[in-house]
N, C-alpha and C positions, 0 to 999 in steps of 0.2 A: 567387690564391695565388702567392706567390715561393717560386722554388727556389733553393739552393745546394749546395755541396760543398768539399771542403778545398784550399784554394792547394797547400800540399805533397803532396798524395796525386793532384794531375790529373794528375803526370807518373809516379803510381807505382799501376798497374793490378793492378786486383784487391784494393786494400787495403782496409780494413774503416775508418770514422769516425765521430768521435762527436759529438754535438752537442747543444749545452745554450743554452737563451734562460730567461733570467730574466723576470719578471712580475710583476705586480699584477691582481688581482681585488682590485675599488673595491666588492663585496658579496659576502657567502654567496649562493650561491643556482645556479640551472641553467647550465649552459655549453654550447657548442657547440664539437665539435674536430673538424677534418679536416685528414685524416693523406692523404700521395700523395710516392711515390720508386719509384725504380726500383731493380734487386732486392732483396733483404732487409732489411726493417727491423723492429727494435723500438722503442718509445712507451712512456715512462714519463714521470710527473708525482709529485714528490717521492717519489721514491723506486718509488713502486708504479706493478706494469703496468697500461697502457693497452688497448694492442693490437699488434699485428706484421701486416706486410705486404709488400706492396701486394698488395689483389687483382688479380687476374690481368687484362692487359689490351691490345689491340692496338695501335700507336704512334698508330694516327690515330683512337683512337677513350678514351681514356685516362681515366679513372674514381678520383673518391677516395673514401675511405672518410667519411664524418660519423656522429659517438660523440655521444652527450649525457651529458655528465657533471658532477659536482658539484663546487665548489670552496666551501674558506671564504675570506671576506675576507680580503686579505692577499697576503703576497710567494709566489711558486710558481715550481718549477723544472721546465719540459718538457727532458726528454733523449731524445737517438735513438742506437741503436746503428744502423749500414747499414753495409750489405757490396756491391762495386762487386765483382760476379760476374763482368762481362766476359767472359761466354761464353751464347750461345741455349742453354738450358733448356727442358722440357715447359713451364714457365711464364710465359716471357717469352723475347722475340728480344732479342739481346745489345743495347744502347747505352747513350752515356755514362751516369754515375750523378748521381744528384743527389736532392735530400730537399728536401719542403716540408712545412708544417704552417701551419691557420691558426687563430685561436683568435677568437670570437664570444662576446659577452654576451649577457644573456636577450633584450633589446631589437636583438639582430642587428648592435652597433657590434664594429668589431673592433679586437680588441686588440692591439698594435705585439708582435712577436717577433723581439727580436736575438738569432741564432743565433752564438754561438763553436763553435770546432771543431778539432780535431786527430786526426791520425793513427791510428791504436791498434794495439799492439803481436798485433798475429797476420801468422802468416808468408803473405802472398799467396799464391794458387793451391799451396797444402803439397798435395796429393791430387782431385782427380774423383771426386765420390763412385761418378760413374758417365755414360756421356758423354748421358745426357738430365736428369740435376744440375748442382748446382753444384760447394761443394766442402768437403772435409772442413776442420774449427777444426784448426787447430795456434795457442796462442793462451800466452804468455807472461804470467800474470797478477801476478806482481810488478811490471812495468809498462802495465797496467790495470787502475786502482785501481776503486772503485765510483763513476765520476766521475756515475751517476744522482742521486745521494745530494743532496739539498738543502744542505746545507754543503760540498760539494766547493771546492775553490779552483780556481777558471780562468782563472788572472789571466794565465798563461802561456799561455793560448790563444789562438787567432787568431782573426779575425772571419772568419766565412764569406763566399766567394766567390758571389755571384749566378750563375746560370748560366740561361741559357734552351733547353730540352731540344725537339728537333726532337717534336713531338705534336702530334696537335688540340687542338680544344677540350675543355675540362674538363666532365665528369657528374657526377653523385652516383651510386655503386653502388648499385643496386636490391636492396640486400641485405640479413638480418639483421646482427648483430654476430656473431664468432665468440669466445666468453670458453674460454679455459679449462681442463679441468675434469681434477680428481685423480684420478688413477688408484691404485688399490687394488692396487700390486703385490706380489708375493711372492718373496722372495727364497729361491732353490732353489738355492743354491749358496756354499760361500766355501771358502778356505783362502790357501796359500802360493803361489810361484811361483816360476820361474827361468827365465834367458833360456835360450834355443834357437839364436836364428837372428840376426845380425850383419849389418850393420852398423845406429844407428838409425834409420836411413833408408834402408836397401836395404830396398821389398818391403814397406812397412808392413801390409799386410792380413797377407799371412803372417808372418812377424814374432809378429803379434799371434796369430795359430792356431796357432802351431807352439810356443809356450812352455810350458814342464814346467807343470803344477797338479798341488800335492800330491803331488810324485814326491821321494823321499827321496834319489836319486843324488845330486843336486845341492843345495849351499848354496842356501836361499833367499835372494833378493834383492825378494822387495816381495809383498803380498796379490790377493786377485782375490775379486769379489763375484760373481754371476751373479740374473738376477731374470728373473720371469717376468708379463708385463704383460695376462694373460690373454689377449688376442686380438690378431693384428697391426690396428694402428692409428699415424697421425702423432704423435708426442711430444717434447715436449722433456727432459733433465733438469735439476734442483736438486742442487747437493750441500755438504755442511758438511764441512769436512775440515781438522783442524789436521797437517801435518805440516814437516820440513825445508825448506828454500828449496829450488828445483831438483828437490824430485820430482814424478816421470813421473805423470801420469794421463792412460789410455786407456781411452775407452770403445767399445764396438763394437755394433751393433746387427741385428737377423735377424729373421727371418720364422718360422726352425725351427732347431732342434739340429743340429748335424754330428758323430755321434759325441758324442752329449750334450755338445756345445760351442757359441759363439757363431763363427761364423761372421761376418766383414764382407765378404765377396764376395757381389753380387747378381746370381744369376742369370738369362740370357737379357738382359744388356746391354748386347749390340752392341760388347762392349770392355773395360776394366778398371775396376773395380771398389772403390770402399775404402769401403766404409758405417761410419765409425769417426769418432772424435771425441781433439783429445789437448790435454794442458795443464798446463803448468810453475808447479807451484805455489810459493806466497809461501812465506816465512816465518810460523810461526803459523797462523794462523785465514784459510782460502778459504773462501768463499759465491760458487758459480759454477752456472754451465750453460750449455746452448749456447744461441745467437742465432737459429739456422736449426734447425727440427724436422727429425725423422727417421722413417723406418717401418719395423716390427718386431713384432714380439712377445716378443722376447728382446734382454737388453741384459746385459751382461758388463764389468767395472769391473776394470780392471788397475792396479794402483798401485808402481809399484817405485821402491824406496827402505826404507830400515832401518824393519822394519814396528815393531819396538820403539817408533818414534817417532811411526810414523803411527796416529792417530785418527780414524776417518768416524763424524762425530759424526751424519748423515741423508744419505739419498738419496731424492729424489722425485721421479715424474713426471707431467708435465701434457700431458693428449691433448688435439691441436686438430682438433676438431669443427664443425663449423654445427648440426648437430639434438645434441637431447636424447633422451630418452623417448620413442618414438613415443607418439603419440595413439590410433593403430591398435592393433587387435588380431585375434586369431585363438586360439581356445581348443575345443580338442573333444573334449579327453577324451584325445587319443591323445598318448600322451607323446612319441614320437618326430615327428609329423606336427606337433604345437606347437613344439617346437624346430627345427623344418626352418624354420618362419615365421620366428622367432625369429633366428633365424642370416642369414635374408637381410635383416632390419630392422639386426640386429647392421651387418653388412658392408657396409650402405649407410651408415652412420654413421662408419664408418673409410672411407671413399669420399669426406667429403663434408669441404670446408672450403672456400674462396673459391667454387669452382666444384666439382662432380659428376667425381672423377677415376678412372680405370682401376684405383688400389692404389699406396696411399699411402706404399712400400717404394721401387719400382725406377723409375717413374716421375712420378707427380702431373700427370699430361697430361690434359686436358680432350678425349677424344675423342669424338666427336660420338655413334658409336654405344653408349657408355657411358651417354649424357645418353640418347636416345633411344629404346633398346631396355627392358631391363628397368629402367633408372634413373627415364625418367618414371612406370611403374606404379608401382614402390617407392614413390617420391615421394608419388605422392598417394593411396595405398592406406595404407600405414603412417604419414607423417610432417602431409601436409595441405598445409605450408609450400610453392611452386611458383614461388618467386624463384630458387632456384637450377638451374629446367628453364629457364627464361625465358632465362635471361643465357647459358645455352651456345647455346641455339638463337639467340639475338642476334649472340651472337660467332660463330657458324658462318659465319651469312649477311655478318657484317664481313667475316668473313678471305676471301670466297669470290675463286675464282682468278679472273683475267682473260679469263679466257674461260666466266664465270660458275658454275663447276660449285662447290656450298658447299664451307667445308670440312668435311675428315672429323679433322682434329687441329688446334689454335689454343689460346691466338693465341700460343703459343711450341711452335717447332718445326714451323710450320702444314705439315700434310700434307692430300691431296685421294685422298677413297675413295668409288669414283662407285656406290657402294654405299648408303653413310652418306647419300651428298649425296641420293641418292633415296628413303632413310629419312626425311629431316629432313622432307620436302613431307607425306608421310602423320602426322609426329611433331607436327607444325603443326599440321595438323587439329584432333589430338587433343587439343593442348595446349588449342584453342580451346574445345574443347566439355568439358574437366575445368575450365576458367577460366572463359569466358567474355570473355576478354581481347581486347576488338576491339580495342584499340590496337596490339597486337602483330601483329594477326592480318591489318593492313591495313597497319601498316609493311613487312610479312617480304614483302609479293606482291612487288615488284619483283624481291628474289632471288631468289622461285620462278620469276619468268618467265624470269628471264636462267638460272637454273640447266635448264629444263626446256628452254631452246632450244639448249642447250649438249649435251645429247644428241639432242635431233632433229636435230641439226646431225653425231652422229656414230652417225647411225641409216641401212643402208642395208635391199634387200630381204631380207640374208641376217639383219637384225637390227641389234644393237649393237653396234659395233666394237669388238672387244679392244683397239685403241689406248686407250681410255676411263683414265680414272685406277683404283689400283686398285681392282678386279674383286672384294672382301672379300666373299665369303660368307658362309666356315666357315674356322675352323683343321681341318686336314684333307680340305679341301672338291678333292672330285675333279672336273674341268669335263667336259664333255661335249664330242665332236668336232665339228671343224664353222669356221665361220668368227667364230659367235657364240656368246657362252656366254650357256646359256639361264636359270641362275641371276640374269644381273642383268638379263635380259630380264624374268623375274616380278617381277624389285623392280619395274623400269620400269612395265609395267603395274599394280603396286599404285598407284605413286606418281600414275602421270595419272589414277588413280580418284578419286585424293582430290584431286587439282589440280583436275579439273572440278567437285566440288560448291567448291572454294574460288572457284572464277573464278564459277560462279553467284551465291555469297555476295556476289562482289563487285560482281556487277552486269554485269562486262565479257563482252557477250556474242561478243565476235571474238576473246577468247583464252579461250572455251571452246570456241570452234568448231576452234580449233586444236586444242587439248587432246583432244575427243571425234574429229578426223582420226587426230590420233596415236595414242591409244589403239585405233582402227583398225588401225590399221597390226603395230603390236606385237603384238596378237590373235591377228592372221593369221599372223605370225612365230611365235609360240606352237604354237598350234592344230597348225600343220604340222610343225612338230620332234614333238607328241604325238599323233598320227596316224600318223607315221609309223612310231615306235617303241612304238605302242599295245600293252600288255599285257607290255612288254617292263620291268618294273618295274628291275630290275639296274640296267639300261643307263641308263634316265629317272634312275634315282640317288635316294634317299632326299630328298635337299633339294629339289631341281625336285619332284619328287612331291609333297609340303608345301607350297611353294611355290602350285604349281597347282590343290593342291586345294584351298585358300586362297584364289584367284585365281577360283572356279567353272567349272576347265575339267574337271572332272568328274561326271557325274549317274549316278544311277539305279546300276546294278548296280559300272560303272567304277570309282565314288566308293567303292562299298564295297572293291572289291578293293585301290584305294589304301589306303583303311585298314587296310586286315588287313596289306597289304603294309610302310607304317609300320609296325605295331607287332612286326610281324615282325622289322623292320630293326633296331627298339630292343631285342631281346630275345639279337640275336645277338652284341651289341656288349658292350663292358667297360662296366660294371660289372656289368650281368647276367650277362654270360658271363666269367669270372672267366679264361677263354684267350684270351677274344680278342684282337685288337693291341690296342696303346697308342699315345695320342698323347704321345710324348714328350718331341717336340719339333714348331719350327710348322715343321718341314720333313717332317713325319711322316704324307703325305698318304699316304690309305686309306681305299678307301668302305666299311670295314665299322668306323664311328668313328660317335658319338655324342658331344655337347658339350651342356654347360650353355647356353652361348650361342645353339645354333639353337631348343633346347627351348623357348626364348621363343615362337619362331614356332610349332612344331610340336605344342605342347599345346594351345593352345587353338583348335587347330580338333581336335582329337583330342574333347578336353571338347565344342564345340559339333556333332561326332557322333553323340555319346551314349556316348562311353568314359571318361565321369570315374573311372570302377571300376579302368580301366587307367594313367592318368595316377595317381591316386593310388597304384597299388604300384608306381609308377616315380618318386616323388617319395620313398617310402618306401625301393627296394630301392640307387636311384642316390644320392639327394640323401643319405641312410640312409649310403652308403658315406661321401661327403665328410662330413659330420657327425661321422663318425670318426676324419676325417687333422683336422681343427683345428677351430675356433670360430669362423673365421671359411670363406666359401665359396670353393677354389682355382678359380683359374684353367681349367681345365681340369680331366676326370677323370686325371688323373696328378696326382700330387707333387712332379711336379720343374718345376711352374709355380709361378707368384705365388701365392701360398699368400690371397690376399686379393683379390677381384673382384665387385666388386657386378653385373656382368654375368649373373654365375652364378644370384641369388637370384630366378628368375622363379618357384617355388614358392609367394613370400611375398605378390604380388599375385594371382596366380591363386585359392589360396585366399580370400582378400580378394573377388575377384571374382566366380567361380563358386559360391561356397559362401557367403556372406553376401548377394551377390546384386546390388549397386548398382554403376550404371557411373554415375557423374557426368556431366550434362549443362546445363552453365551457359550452352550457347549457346540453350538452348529457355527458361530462365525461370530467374530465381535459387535457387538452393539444390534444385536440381534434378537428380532421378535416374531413369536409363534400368533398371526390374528385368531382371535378366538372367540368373538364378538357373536352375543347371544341377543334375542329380541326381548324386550318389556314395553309395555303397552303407555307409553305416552311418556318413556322417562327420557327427555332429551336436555343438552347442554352443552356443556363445556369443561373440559379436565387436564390435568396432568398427570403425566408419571415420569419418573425419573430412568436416565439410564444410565448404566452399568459404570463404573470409572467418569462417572460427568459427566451431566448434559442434560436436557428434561426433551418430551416431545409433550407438546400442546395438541388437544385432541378436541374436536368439534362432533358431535354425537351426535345420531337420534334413534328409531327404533330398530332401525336395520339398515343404519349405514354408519361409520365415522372414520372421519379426514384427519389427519395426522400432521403434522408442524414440526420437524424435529429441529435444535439449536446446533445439535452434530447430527452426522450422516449416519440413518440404520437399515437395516435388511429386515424385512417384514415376510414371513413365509407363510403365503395364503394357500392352503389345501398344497402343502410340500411345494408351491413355487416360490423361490425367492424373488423379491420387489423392492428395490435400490429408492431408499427416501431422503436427498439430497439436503444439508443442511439448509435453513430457510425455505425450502421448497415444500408446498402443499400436495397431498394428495389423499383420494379417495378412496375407502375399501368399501 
C-alpha cells in the first residue's frame, strides 16, 4: 500500500485534507478495499460512506482495515476526508500524517489509484476537545464544497505527495466492520437565543453555556435545538440547513444536563475541555456533519443568525458501534434484575468500536483493565464476537515497557499499571479457554515471561516494591502499612496461578519451576501480613479480604467470618447506606467506599460461598440506584463521574454465568462448556448465551436446576464428566 499527504498542508500542522482518485471497475461484481492513515479519516466512494478510521494502532506494529464491497462496471470516485491531529491521543501516539487506500478486484489484481488532494478550509488546532482528544471542527463550509460528490471538478487540485511513514510492517485488522447505525433521537428542546459572553473566540465552551435561551430581556439573535440520544454513546451528526452565508452553527455535546443545559466541558480531564463542534455556513442549502465522532447523550444546536431566514430542514445521528443486538440474554421475570442485564449489554456497546474503550465521552483509551476485567465476561456472555478482547490483549503485550511489564493503556497514550499488567496473565488464560485460541495463547508466552520476570525482579522479602508501576486497585483503594502493598501482592499471586498452568500448557518445564518458586515466595509474603493481622478485618481492608479469600488463604470458620465481614463492608457503604462517604472524586480515598469495578472481583466469590441471595439484592439495591441516574452504567457510585463505563456492568455476566449456568471451555473440546450453576432464591427464567464460532443455547432456569436447548451440538462438563447436548435436543442439569 502507498501512502500520501498534501505538498501545501506538510508545512501547515494540524490541517485537515482531502482526497480524491478516480477509477475504473472493468466489471460489476465484488471488490476488495483497504483503507490505513494516521488520525482521522473518512472513506467515501461516489458519494456514499465507506468507513472512518484508522483502527487504533502501535507504530511498529500498524494494521489496515479490508471492506469487501460492491461496485458497478464503470468510472468510480474514492474520497478521504483526514485530519493531521498532531498531537498523542487515547488513540494514537502523535506522528506525521498520511492516507493510503488500496483497491483489489475479485481476482486479487490491483487497481492503480491516483490520489489529488488539497487543503480544506477548517481552522487547524481551533479547540482540544480535551488533552487525551484531539480537537474540536471549526470548519468554513462555503469553502468546502462536497468535493466527495462523483462530479466534483478537481482539476485545480494537486497530485498527492508520496510519503513513507516511520511503521512496521502492514496487517489486516482482526476485526469486524464498524457500519453505522441511526440513532432514534428525540428532540427535548428548541427556541431563541442571545449572546451572553464576548468575544467569539474568548472561552468557547462558556461562551456557548452562558448564552440567553428563551429569555425575553434580550433581542433574539439565532435559534437552539437540544436532543436527547437516549444513552451516552460515540456519534456523529448530519444536518440540512438552508440559511444566510456566514451563520454561526455550534453544536455541543454531554453526557448529562447542567441545569437542564448542554454542557461542552468534560469532566475529570486533566485540563480544559471544549466537547463542541462549530461551522460557517454557505449560502442556501448545507448538508454537513462532523468527520470525527463524539460522546454524549445530549447534543445542543446553536444557530445564530436572523432566525427568520434560517431553515433546519433534518438533523441526524449515527452511533459508531462494533456490536449490535447482543445474541445473549437474561430474562427472569424481575423487571428491574432484567434491565440491570440490560444496561450493562447497553454500555458495553457505547464502549465498543475499533477496540473495548473506558467511555466513549472523555476518553476512547483502550485500557487494559477495561478489556480484561468486566469487558471480557460482557464480551462473551452477552455479545459472542471475541476479536475485540484479542486485539487489546495483543496490543497490551505490543506496547509492553522495556523492562517488560505489559501495558495497562495503549497504544495512544501507553501507560503501565502493574496491576492491569498482572490481570492480563490470568485474562489470557481465560481468553484461552472461552476461545480456544492456541495461536494466541502461544504467541502472548513470551510477554508473560518477560512481564512476570519483571516483577520477580522487583520482588523482595517484604514483597512487591511500591516502586512497581502503578499500584491500580480501587478508586478509593486505601493501602495497607508496610513496605509492600498487599493488594497487588494478591493480584501477583493470582496471576502466577494462572502462569503455572500456562507454562505447563506449554510444555516449558523450567519456567514453571520458576513460576511454582515464585508463587512460593508471594504465599509466604501473604500468609504472614494475614497472620499477623488475623481477625483484624478493618485493618486487612475490604479488598485484600476479597482478594485473599479468592486467593484460598482462608478455610473453615476464617473463610466464613470473611464473608460475613464483606458483606458487612457492602452494607455500610453508599448506596446502601444512603450517609455514608462518597467517592467523588479519584482523590477521594476511604475504606468505607464500595465501586462497581471491584464488585467484579468480589461477587463472585460471594456467589461461589453460597450468597447468591445476597449478591443479588446488591445488584438490585446498588446497580437499582445507578439504573436510575442514566441508561447507561457511571463510572463510579457518584454522578459526578463518566456517566458511561462498561467496567461497571459485572451484573450482566454474572447473571449470565451463575444463573444460566455455562462457563465456556474451548480449550477441553469444541463447543464446549464447564456447568457452573449456582443457586439465588427465587431468580428463575429464561436466557441465552452464545457459543463459540456460532450458535446460541437457549437456557430454561430456576433456582437449582437449568435445561439447555443448543442450535449446534455441545459438550457440557458437570463435575469433570462430559454430557453430549445434541442440536435441537433438550436437556436438564
Amino acid at each position: 500500500m502507498k501512502f500520501y499527504w498534501t505538498r501545501a498542508a506538510r508545512a501547515n500542522i494540524g490541517c485537515y485534507a482531502g482526497f480524491r482518485a478516480k477509477f475504473c471497475a472493468e466489471s460489476a461484481g465484488g471488490y476488495t478495499l483497504r483503507v490505513f492513515g494516521a488520525s482521522w479519516f473518512s472513506v467515501r466512494i461516489d458519494g456514499e460512506f465507506i468507513t472512518e478510521g484508522p483502527c487504533r494502532f502501535p507504530a511498529a506494529y500498524p494494521e489496515y482495515e479490508e471492506l469487501k464491497i460492491s461496485l458497478g462496471a464503470g468510472e468510480h470516485v474514492l474520497a478521504a476526508r483526514v485530519h493531521d491531529e498532531h498531537v498523542s491521543t487515547r488513540l494514537l501516539a502523535e506522528m506525521p500524517p498520511f492516507f493510503g487506500a488500496q483497491l483489489l478486484d475479485g481476482a486479487g489484481k490491483e487497481i492503480p489509484l491516483s490520489f489529488r488532494t488539497r487543503e480544506l478550509a477548517y481552522a487547524p488546532h481551533f479547540r482540544r476537545i480535551n488533552p487525551q482528544l484531539g480537537w474540536s471542527e471549526d470548519c468554513d463550509l462555503s469553502a468546502v464544497p462536497f468535493f466527495e460528490s462523483p462530479g466534483f471538478d478537481d482539476s485545480a487540485w494537486e497530485e498527492a505527495v508520496p510519503v513513507t511513514p516511520e511503521i512496521g510492517a502492514l496487517s489486516k485488522a482482526r476485526l469486524g466492520h464498524i457500519r453505522p447505525r441511526a440513532v432514534d433521537a428525540l428532540k427535548i428542546g428548541e427556541g431563541v437565543l442571545a449572546e451572553n459572553f464576548g468575544y467569539e473566540n474568548d472561552d468557547v465552551p462558556a461562551r456557548f453555556y452562558l448564552r440567553y435561551l428563551n429569555d425575553e430581556t434580550y433581542p433574539q439573535e439565532g435559534i437552539w435545538l437540544r436532543y436527547d440520544l437516549g444513552k451516552v454513546r460515540l456519534f456523529r451528526f448530519t444536518a440540512e440547513i438552508d440559511a444566510p452565508a456566514g451563520t454561526l452553527f455550534e453544536i455541543a455535546y454531554a453526557e448529562t444536563l447542567q441545569n437542564g443545559r448542554v454542557s461542552p466541558l468534560i469532566t475529570l480531564s486533566a485540563g480544559d475541555s471544549c466537547n463542541l463542534d462549530r461551522y460557517r455556513l454557505a449560502e442556501g442549502k448545507n448538508s454537513f456533519g462532523n468527520l470525527t465522532p463524539r460522546g454524549g447523550r445530549y447534543a445542543e444546536i446553536h444557530i445564530l443568525g436572523d432566525a427568520d431566514k434560517i431553515r433546519v430542514r433534518s438533523v441526524n445521528f449515527l452511533e459508531r458501534t462494533y456490536f449490535g443486538a447482543p445474541c445473549g440474554a437474561f430474562e427472569s421475570g424481575d423487571e428491574l434484575l432484567d434491565k440491570i442485564w440490560r444496561i450493562g449489554a447497553e454500555t458495553f456497546r457505547s464502549c465498543s468500536e475499533d477496540a473495548l474503550v473506558d467511555n466513549p465521552t472523555r476518553e476512547r483509551g483502550e485500557w487494559t483493565g477495561d478489556v480484561i476485567g468486566a469487558g471480557i465476561e460482557i464480551c462473551n456472555a452477552a455479545f459472542g464476537d471475541m476479536r475485540m478482547i484479542r486485539r487489546g490483549l495483543v496490543q497490551a503485550a505490543q506496547c509492553a515497557a522495556e523492562d517488560g511489564c505489559v501495558a495497562g493503556l495503549c497504544p495512544g497514550g501507553v501507560g503501565y499499571l502493574s496491576t492491569y499488567a498482572l490481570q492480563w496473565v490470568r485474562a489470557s488464560l481465560k481468553f484461552f479457554r472461552m476461545t480456544g485460541d492456541r495461536e494466541y495463547f502461544t504467541w502472548a508466552f513470551d510477554a508473560a515471561k518477560r512481564n512476570m520476570r519483571y516483577f520477580a525482579e522487583n520482588f523482595t522479602n517484604a514483597g512487591c516494591s511500591r516502586d512497581v508501576h502503578w499500584a491500580f486497585v480501587d478508586w478509593g483503594y486505601v493501602t495497607n502499612e508496610g513496605e509492600s502493598d498487599m493488594g497487588v501482592n494478591l493480584h501477583l499471586h493470582n496471576a502466577l496461578r494462572a502462569y503455572v498452568d500456562w507454562c505447563e500448557w506449554m510444555g516449558d518445564t523450567k519456567e514453571k519451576a520458576f513460576a511454582e518458586e515464585f508463587l512460593g515466595r508471594v504465599r509466604a509474603v501473604i500468609a504472614a501480613y494475614l497472620v499477623k493481622n488475623a481477625g483484624e478485618w478493618e485493618k486487612i481492608g475490604m479488598h485484600r479480604a476479597v482478594l485473599a479469600l479468592g486467593e484460598g488463604f482462608f478455610e473453615g470458620q476464617e473463610a466464613k467470618d470473611c464473608v460475613a465481614y464483606v458483606k458487612r463492608h457492602y452494607l455500610s457503604c453508599f448506596p446502601n447506606d444512603m450517609s455514608a462517604p462518597r467517592l467523588g472524586a479519584p482523590d477521594k480515598n476511604n475504606p468505607r467506599l464500595i465501586t462497581p469495578y471491584f464488585s467484579h472481583f468480589a461477587f463472585p466469590i460471594l456467589w461461589q460461598a453460597g450468597e447468591g441471595d445476597f449478591v443479588i439484592s446488591q445488584y438490585k439495591t446498588c446497580w437499582g440506584w445507578l439504573a436510575a441516574q442514566d441508561n447507561t452504567w457511571l463510572e463510579v457510585f457518584d454522578g459526578r463521574w463518566s456517566h458511561c463505563h462498561q467496567w461497571s456492568g459485572c451484573p450482566t455476566w454474572q447473571l449470565s454465568r451463575y444463573c444460566l449456568g455455562l462457563m465456556p471451555r474451548e480449550d477441553l473440546a469444541p463447543r464446549a462448556f464447564e456447568y457452573c450453576k449456582l443457586p439465588a432464591r427465587g431468580v428463575e427464567g429464561t436466557g441465552k448465551l452464545p457459543v463459540a464460532g456460532g450458535g446460541t443455547v437457549e437456557v430454561r432456569f430456576g433456582e437449582d436446576f437449568a435445561e439447555y436447548t443448543p442450535d449446534v451440538d455441545i459438550t457440557v462438563y458437570k463435575n469433570g464428566v462430559p454430557c453430549t447436548v445434541k442440536a435441537g435436543e433438550s436437556k436438564m442439569f
